[in-house]
Structure formats: C-alpha cells, structure tokens
C-alpha positions as CSV (number, residue, x, y, z in Angstrom):
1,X,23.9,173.2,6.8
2,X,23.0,173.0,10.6
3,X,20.5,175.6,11.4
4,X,21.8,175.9,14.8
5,X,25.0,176.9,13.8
6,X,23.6,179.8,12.3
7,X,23.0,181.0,16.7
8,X,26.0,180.5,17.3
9,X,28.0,183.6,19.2
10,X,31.6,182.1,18.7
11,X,33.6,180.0,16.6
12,X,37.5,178.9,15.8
13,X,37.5,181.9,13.0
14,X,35.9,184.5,15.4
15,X,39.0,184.5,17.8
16,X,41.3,185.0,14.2
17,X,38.8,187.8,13.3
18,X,39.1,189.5,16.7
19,X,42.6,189.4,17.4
20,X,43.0,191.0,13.7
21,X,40.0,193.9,14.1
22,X,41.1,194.5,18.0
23,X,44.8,195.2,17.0
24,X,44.0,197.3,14.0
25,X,41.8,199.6,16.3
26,X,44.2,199.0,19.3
27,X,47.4,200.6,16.6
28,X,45.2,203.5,15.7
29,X,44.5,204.6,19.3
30,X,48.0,204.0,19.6
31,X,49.1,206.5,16.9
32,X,46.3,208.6,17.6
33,X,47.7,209.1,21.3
34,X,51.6,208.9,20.5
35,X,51.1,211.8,18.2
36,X,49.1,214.0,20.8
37,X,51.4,213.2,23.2
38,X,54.8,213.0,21.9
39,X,54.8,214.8,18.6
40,X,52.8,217.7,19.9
41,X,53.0,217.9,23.2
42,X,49.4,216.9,24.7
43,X,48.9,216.3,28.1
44,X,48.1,212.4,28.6
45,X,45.0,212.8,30.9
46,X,43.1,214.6,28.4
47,X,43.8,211.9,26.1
48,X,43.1,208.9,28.3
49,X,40.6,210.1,30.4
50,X,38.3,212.2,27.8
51,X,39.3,211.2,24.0
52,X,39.8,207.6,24.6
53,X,36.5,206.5,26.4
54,X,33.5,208.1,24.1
55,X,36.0,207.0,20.9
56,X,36.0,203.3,22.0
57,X,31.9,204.0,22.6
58,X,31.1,204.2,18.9
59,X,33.5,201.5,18.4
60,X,31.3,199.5,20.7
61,X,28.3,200.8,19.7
62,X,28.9,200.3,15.9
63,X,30.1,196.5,16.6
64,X,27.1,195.6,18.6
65,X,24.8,197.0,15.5
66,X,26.8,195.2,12.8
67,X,26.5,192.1,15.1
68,X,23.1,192.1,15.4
69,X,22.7,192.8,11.7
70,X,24.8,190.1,10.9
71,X,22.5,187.2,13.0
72,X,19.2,189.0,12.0
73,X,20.6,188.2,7.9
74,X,21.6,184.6,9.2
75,X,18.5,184.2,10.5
76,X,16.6,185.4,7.5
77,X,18.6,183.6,4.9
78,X,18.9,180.0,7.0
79,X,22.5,180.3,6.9
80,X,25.4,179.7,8.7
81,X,28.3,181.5,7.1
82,X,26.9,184.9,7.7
83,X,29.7,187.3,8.6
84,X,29.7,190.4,9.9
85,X,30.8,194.1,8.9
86,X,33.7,195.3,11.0
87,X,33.6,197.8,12.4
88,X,36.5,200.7,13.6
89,X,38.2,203.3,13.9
90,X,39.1,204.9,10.5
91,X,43.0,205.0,9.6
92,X,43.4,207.6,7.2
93,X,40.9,210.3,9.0
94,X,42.3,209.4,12.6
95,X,45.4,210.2,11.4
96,X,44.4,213.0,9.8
97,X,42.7,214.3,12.7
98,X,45.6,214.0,15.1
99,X,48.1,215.6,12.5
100,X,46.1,218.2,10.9
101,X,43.5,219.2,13.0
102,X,44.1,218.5,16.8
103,X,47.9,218.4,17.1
104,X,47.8,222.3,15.0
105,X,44.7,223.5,17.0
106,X,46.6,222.8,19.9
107,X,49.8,224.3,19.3
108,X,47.7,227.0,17.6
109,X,45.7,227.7,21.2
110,X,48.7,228.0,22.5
111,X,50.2,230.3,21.2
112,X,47.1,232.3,21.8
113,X,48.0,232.7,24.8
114,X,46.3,229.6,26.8
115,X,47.6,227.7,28.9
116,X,48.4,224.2,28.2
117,X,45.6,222.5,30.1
118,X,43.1,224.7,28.7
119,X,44.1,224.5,25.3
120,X,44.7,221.0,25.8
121,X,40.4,221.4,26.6
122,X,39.5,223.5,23.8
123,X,40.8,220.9,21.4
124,X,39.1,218.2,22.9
125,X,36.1,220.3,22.4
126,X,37.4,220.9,18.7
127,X,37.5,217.2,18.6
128,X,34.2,216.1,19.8
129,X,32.6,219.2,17.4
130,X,34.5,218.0,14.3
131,X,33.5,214.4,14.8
132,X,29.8,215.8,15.4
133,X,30.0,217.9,11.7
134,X,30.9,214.7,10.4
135,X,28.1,212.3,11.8
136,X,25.6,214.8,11.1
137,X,26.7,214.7,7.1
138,X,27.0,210.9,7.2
139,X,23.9,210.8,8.4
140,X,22.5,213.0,5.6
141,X,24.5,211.7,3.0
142,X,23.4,208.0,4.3
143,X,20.1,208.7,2.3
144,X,22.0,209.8,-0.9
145,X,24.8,208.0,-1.1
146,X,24.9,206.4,-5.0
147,X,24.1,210.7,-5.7
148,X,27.6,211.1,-4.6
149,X,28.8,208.4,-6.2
150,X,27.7,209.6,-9.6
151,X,28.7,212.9,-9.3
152,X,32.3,212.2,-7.6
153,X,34.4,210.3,-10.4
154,X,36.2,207.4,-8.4
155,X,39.8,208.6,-9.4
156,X,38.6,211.6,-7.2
157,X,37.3,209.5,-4.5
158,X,40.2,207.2,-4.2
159,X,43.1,209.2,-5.4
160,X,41.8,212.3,-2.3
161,X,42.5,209.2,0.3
162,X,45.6,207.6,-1.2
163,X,47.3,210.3,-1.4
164,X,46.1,211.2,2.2
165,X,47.7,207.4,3.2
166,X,50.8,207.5,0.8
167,X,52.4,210.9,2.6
168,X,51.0,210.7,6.1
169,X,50.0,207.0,6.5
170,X,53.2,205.3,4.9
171,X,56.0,207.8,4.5
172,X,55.3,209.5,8.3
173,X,55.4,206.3,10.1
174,X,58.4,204.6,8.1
175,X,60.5,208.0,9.1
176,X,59.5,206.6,12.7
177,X,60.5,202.8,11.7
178,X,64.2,203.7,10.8
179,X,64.1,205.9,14.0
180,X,64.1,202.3,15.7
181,X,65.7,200.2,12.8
182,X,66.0,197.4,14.3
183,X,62.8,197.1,15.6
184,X,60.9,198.8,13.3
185,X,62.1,197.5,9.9
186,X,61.7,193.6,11.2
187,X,57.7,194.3,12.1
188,X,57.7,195.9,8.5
189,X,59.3,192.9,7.1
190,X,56.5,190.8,8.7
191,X,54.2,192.5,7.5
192,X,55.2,192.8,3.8
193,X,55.8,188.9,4.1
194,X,52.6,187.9,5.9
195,X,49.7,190.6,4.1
196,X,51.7,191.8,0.7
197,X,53.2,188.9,-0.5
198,X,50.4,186.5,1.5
199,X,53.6,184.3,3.0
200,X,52.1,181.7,5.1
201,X,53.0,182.1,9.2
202,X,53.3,179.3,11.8
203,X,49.8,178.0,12.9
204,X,48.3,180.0,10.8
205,X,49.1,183.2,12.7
206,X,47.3,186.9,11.6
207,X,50.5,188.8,10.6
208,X,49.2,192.0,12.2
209,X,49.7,189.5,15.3
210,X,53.0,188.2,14.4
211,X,54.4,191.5,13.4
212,X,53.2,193.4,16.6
213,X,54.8,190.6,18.5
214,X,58.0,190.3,17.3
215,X,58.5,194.1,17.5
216,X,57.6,194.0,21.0
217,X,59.8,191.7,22.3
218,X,62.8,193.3,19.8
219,X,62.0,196.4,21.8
220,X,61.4,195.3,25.0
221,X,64.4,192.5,25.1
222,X,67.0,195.3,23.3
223,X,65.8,198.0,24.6
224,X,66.9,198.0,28.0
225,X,70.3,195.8,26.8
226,X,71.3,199.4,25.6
227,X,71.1,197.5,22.0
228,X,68.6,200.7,20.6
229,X,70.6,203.5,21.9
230,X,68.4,206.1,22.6
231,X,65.5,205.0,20.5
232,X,64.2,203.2,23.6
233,X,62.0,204.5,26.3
234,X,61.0,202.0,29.8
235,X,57.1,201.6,29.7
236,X,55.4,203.8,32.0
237,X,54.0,202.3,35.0
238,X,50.5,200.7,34.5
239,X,47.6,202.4,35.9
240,X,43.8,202.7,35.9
241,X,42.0,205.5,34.5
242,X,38.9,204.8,34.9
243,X,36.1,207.3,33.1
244,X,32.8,206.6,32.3
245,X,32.0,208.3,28.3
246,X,28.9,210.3,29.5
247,X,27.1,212.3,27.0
248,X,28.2,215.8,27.4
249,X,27.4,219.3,26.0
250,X,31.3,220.6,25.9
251,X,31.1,220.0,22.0
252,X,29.0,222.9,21.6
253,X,31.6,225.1,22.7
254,X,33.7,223.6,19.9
255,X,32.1,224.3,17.3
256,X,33.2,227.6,16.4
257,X,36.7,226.1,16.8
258,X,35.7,223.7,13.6
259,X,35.7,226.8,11.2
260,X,39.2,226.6,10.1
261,X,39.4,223.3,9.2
262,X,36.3,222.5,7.6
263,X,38.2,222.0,4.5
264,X,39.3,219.1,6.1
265,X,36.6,217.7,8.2
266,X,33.9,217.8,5.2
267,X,36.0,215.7,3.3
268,X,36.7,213.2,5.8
269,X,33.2,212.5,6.6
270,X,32.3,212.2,2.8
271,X,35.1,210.0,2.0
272,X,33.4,207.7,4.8
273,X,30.2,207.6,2.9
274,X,31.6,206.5,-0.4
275,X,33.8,204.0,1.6
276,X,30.5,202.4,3.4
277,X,29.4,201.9,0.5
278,X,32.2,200.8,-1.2
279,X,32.5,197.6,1.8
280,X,28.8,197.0,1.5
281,X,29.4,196.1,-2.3
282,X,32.8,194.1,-0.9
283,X,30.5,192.6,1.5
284,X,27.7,191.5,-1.3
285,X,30.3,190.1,-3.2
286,X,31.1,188.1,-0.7
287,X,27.9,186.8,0.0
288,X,26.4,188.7,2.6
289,X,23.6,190.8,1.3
290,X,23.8,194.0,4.1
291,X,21.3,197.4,3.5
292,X,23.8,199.7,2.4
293,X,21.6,202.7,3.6
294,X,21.6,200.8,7.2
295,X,25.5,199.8,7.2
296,X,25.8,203.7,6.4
297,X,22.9,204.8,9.3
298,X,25.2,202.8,12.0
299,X,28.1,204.3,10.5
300,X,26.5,207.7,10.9
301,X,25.1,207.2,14.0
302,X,28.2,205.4,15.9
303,X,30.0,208.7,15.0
304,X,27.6,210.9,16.2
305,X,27.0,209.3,19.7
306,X,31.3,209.2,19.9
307,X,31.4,213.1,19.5
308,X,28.6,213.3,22.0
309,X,30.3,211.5,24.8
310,X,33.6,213.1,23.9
311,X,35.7,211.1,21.0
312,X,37.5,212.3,18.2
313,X,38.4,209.7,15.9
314,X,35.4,208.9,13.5
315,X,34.0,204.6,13.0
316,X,34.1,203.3,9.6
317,X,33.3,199.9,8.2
318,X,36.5,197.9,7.1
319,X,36.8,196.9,3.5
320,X,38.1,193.7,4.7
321,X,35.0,191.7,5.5
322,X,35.7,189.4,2.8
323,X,38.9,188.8,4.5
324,X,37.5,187.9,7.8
325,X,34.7,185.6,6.3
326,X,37.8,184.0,4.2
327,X,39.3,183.4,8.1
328,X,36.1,181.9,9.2
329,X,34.6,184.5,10.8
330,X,31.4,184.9,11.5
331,X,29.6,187.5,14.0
332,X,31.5,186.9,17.4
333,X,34.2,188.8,16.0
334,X,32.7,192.1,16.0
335,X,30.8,191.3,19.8
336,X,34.7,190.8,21.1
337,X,36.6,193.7,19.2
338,X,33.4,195.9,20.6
339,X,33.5,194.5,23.7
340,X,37.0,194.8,24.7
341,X,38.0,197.7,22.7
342,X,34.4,199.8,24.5
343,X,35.3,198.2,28.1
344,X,39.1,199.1,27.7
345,X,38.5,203.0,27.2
346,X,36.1,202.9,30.4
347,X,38.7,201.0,32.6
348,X,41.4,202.7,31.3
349,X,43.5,199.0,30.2
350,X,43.5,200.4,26.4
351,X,45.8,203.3,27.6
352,X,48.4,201.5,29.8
353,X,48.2,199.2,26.6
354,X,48.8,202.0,24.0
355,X,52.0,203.4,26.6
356,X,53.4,199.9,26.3
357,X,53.5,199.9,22.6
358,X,56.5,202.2,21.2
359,X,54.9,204.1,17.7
360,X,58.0,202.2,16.0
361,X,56.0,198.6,16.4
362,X,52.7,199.9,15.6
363,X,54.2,202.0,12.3
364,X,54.8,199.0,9.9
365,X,50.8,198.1,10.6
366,X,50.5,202.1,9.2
367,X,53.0,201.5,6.5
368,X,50.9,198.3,5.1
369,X,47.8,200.2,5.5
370,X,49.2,203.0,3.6
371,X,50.1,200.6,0.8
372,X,46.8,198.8,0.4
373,X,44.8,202.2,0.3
374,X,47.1,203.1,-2.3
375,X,47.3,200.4,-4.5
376,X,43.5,200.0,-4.1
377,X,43.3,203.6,-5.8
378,X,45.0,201.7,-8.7
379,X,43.2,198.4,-8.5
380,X,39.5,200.1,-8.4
381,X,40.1,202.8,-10.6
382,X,40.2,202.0,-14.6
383,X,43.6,202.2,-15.8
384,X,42.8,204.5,-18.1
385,X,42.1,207.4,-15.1
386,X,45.8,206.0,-13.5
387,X,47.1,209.3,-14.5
388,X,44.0,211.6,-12.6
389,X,45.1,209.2,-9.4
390,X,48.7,210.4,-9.6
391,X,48.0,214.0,-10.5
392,X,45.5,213.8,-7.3
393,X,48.7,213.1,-5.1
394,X,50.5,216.6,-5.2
395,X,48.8,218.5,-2.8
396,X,48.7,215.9,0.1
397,X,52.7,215.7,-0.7
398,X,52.2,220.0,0.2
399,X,50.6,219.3,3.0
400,X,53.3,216.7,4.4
401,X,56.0,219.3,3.5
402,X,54.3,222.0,5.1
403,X,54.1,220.2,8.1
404,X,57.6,219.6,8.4
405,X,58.1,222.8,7.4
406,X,56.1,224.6,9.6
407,X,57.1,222.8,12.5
408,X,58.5,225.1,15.1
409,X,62.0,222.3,15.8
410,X,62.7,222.8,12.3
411,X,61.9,225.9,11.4
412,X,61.1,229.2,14.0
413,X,58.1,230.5,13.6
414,X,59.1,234.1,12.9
415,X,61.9,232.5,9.8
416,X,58.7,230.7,8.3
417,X,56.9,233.9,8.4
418,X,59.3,236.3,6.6
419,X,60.0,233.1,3.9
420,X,56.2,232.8,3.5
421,X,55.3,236.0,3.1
422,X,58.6,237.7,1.0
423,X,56.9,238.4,-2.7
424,X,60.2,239.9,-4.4
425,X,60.1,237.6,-7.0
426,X,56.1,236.8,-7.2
427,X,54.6,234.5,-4.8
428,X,57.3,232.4,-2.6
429,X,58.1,228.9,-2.8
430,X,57.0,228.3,0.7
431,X,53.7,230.3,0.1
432,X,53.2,228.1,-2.7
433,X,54.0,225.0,-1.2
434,X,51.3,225.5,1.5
435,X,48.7,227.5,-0.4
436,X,48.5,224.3,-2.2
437,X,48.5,222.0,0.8
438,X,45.9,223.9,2.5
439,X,42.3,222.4,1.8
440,X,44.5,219.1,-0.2
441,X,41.9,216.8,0.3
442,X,38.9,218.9,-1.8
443,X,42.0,219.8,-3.8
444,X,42.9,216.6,-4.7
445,X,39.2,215.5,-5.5
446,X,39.2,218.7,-7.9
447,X,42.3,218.2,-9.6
448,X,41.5,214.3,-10.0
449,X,37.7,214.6,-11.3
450,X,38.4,217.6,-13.9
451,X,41.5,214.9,-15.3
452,X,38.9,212.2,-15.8
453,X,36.3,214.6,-17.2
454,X,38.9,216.0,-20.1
455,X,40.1,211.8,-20.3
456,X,36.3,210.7,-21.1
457,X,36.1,214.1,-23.6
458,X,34.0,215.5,-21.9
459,X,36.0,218.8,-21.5
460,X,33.2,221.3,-20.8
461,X,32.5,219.5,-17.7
462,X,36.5,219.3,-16.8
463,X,35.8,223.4,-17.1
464,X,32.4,223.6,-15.1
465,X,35.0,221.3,-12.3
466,X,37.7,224.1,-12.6
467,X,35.2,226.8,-12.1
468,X,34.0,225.1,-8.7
469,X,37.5,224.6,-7.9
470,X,38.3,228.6,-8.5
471,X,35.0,229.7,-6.6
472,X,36.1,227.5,-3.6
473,X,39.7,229.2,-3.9
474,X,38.1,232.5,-2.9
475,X,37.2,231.8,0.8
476,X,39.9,229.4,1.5
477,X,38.3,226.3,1.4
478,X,40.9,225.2,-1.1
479,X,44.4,227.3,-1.7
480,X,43.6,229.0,1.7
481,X,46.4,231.6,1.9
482,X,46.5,231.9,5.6
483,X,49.5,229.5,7.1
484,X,46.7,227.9,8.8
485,X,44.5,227.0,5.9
486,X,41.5,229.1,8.3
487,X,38.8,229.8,5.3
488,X,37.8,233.6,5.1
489,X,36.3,236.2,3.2
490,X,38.6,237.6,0.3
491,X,37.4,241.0,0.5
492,X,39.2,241.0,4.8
493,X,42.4,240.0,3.6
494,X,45.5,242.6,3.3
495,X,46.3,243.6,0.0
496,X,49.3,241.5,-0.2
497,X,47.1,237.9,0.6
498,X,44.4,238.8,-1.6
499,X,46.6,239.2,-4.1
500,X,47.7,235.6,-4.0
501,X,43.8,234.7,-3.7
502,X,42.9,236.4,-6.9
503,X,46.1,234.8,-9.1
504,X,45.0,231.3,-7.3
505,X,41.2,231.9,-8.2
506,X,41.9,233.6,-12.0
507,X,44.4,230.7,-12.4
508,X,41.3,227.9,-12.2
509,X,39.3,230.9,-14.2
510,X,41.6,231.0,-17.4
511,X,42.2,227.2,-17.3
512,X,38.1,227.0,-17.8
513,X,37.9,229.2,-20.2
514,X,40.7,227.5,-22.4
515,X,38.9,224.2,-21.5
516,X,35.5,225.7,-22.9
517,X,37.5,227.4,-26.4
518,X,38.4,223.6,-26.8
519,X,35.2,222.1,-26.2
520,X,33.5,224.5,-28.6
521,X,36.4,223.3,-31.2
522,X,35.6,219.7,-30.7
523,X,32.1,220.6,-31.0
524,X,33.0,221.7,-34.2
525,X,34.4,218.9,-35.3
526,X,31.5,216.6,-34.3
527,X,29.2,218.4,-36.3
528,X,31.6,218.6,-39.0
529,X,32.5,214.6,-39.2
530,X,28.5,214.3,-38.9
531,X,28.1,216.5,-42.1
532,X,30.8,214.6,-44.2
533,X,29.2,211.2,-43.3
C-alpha cells in the first residue's frame, strides 16, 4: 500500500464512477423537468431558473461532505481503497414528488382560479416547504434511526418503495418507451444486457453510458429522417440560465400548501432514513467503515439547505457504493458528480442538457431502476414475508390508476366526479379505487407490517397495526376520501363522505377485533399444550 495514494483526488475508476453517478442524477432532473413541463403543463423558467439551481445545491453540498468523509477515513485507516458514499438525487421520491405532489398541486392551483405563473410559484413554494418537512424529520430521525428500524418490519419498509418504483418508476416510463419504440426499447435492451444480465460492453463501458448513447443518436439520427413519426421533437435552442440558489424565505409561504399531502411527504423522508442506513451497512460490508448517524446528518442537512435555496427533489445516498468501489472508485467521483451537477444548475448547462434528452432515452435508466428496487424488496426481505411484499403493492397500483384516471385528457373532470361520488350500489368502484390510492405509501407500510406480524404469530400485534391503520383512516392520512387525498377532520365532511370514512375506519376496527378473538384462542392453546406437557 502507498500511503500517498491514499491523497490522491483522481484516479482511472473515479472518471467510471462519475460518468455513472452524474448521469443517474442528470436522468432524474431530466424526468423531474419533462414531467412538469410536458405531462403537466409547467412553465420552463420556473423549473430552470428556481427548482433546478438550489436541487443541484444539496447535490453539491452532500458530495463535497461524503468526499471529505471518505479522505478523513483513508486517512485514519492508512488506506488507499477508501471509497466514497454517493451521493443524489433520490429516484423513487423525485418521482414521486413531480407526479403526486407538484404536477397535482399545480393543476390543483389552477383550477383555483390562479393564473399559470402564479400557480406555477405557489408550487415551487409547495416544493421547497415539502423538501424542508422532510430535512427537518431526517434530521430528527438521524439520531434514532435503528428505533425505526425495529419498529418498521422491513417487508414494510421495502415493499412501501417497491411498489412506489414497480407502478410509477418501471411501468410509467416503459408506456413512454413504446411511445418511441425504436428508440426507447433499444436503450432498454442495453440496459437489461449491460446492468441485469451484467453482459460485458466494449472497453469496459458503464451501460447507463452506453444505453443513454445509443438512444441519443437513434433519436437524433431518426428523428429528423421522419423515421419516428411524430414521436420526435427538434432540441430546443441552447441557452444560459444563469441563477444563483440564494437562500430564500418563499418556503414559508408554502407551508400551509404541504397539508394535503403530508401523507406523502412523511413517508418519503422516512423511507430516506431507513435507506441511509441501509447503504451505510452496504458500505461496511464493503469495507468502508462510515458513521451511520453522520452519513444520515449530511443526508439530512443537504436536504434541508436544497429546500432553503429553492429545490424540490430530496439527496439520498446510493445503495451502490459497493458498486463503484468494485469500478475502482475512490473519492474523486463524488468531488466531480458534485461539482458538475452544483455548477450546471447555476449556469444553467444542466437544463439545455435535460431539453436535449427526449424522456424516451432517459426511461429504460427508470425502468432498470424500477426493477432493482423491486427485486431488492425480494432479495432483503426473508422469503418467508414474500407474500407481505406483494400484498404491500395494491395501493401504489390505486394510485397509478387514479392518476390516469383522474387525468383531465382521459377523463373530464365533472364525469370523474359524478362516477366518484354515485353510491347507488354502495361505495363506487372509482371511489374505491382512489380511497385506497390516497395516502398508498403509509398504506402500503400498514398492510405489509400487520402481514409479517400475523406470519411471525404474533397476531395481537398484527391487531394493535390495524388499529393504527383505522385511527389514521379517520383524518385522511390513509383512505383519504377527498379526490385529492387532502387529510381533514371527519366530523367536516358531508354526510355522504363520512359515511365512506366510517366503513373505511370500522373495516380496520372489525379486522382487529377478529385478529385479537384469535390471538386469545391461540393463547389458549399455548397454555393448553403447556399443561399437557
């Protein structure tokens, strides 16, 4: 070992490292724009010129900490294989956030009666307060974090996320692959060749690289060859937008906004928690002995100084640190990805980058994502609980059909409305289908934990898990009966929703009490087998 290796900033592995952590934040920037802007609606300046800059600020922020941590442990230890955490933007939640929270809010303002550049504001504002929320429980939960892993079975944990990537991560974006078939489907072949089925590329090639590549030039050499029909769009002229990510007060104003969906923020910042940890443990594994309260505390913190400075995608350590050290990384990785990914949303090259990238190239990178999260549910959960992880998936498959469903193209508003709320023959099947989507995520946790509980026999628990779920039911925070999924107090409501509140809530009531009857009886025969032995 050469102790002077150990200083230094670059090597061969570090540029394979980079391009695969800069393109994986560059493709969820990408989606997290292309969504805004061309599923919803979203005027571009808002998203260039005041998401993008403080969101690639806690990226930079975040890589700079794990950086240092990383030379500070090389330092300690004498080594030279030291590799640091990476650090970005978090698929599933960014994703989330742009299809469930700030795309809705939008449309939602809206219709309120704003017009588009101020609602186009007040969701920003939404955005910076949710991300804000979340930093601040991080940052609690930082200091408690194997509490929550205790108390949160795993099947919860991981089945709550996979499901979130299964419907929204991997089935959205492949809708948006065959909208492009030919380019679409050959990036996703790449993919599946080069990261699923670990198929070996020329020189040794990242296939996140290769696949993004070869899409691109499909696109751009088809494209305009009249070979992709009307799937193919000319690249917008590049510009600068150059915007500074100053720290600003506008979040304040959106926290009131944050009501209605804290059902969804709450768990997105907790799943983070559990998921620092998680790579921290990946990360010891490997070698690399990191603080998991301090991995957690940058975490935390990276968030929080993004939502003051006006971002709304949320930092996460990647679970693939053992996969970079594998590549040869080591700590100039994360000092280039924060670099260029920080510097890009201040001069503005990130967005003329994200407008030259069609959402049908960047989807297969979504669709292999998607895939890993889910099969990791699998992997890291006992098989035993395989059936809690699959029961967890049916309300983020809700969600994705409401969604649909509730999008104005498909459906008008005012037909969604009279479907939703007709109750001739009990509640409807599109009340149902969204009542159960609202809130999916805590949902998901609840339906997945009181499983394992009633799998390890321990069926009073299962009930105490049902009764949370039932209490939470009440105010909306799960089985919200507004189309929304706003929370509320169930004493407001018409007769007519609270109706549907009280059969939602006695429904997780009567399923307790049967669960307790049936832990009494197995008591009984406990204390019965005792007595005959």
């Amino acid at each position: 070992m050469n102790p002077s290796s150990s200083r230094r900033w670059l090597t061969p592995g570090d540029l394979n490292g980079f391009l695969g952590l800069v393109v994986d934040n560059l493709s969820i920037m990408a989606f997290l724009a292309t969504a805004l802007i061309g599923i919803f609606g979203f005027p571009a300046d808002i998203v260039f010129l005041h998401m993008f800059p403080g969101t690639a600020l806690g990226v930079l922020l975040g890589n700079l900490a794990y950086t240092a941590m990383a030379r500070k442990l090389a330092r300690r230890t004498g080594r030279d294989d030291v590799t640091a955490m990476p650090l970005g933007l978090d698929a599933p939640t960014s994703i989330g956030m742009a299809l469930l929270v700030l795309g809705p809010a939008f449309l939602h303002f809206k219709q309120g009666g704003m017009d588009e550049h101020v609602a186009a504001v007040a969701t920003w504002q939404l955005g910076m307060a949710s991300l804000v929320v979340m930093g601040v429980l991080k940052f609690v939960l930082s200091f408690f974090g194997a509490a929550v892993q205790r108390h949160v079975p795993r099947a919860g944990l991981l089945g709550s996320i996979a499901g979130i990537a299964l419907v929204l991560m991997g089935f959205l974006p492949l809708v948006e692959i065959l909208k492009v078939p030919v380019v679409g489907f050959a990036g996703l072949g790449v993919v599946l060749y080069a990261l699923v089925a670990r198929g070996r590329l020329p020189f040794g090639l990242p296939g996140v690289l290769v696949a993004f590549v070869i899409g691109a030039l499909l696109y751009y050499v088809l494209g305009p060859l009249g070979w992709l029909g009307t799937g193919y769009h000319a690249p917008a002229a590049w510009q600068w937008r150059f915007a500074l990510p100053l720290p600003t007060l506008q979040w304040m104003q959106g926290t009131a906004y944050t009501v209605p969906y804290l059902p969804l923020i709450l768990p997105f910042g907790l799943l983070m928690v559990v998921g620092g940890i998680n790579v921290t443990e990946s990360a010891r594994a490997a070698g690399d002995d990191y603080s998991t309260r301090d991995i957690l505390l940058v975490e935390a913190l990276a968030t929080l100084v993004a939502g003051f400075c006006g971002g709304v995608a949320q930092t996460t350590p990647y679970i693939g640190q053992p996969s970079y050290k594998a590549m040869g990384a080591r700590s100039g990785y994360t000092l280039l990805t924060g670099v260029v990914i920080g510097l890009g949303g201040v001069f503005g090259y990130l967005s003329n980058l994200v407008e030259l990238v069609p959402l049908s190239v960047l989807a297969p990178i979504l669709v292999f994502v998607a895939i890993g999260i889910t099969v990791q549910a699998f992997e890291a959960t006992p098989m035993r609980y395989a059936a809690a992880v699959v029961f967890s998936f049916f309300p983020a498959i809700a969600r994705m059909v409401t969604i649909k469903l509730s999008d104005p193209t498909y459906v008008s508003p005012e037909h969604f409305g009279a479907l939703f709320n007709d109750r001739a023959h009990g509640i409807s099947e599109l009340a149902v289908i969204t009542v159960l989507g609202n809130g999916f995520i805590i949902t998901s946790m609840i339906w997945a934990s009181f499983v394992v509980a009633l799998i390890d026999g321990k069926t009073a628990r299962g009930a105490l898990i049902l009764l949370l779920g039932g209490a939470l039911s009440l105010f909306g925070l799960i089985h919200s009966v507004e189309p929304a999924g706003g929370v509320y107090l169930p004493w407001l409501l018409d007769a007519g929703e609270r109706s549907v509140v009280w059969q939602f809530a006695g429904a997780y009531l009567v399923l307790a009490v049967v669960l307790l009857l049936l832990s009494l009886q197995r008591a009984d025969v406990n204390r019965a087998s005792k007595f005959t032995t």
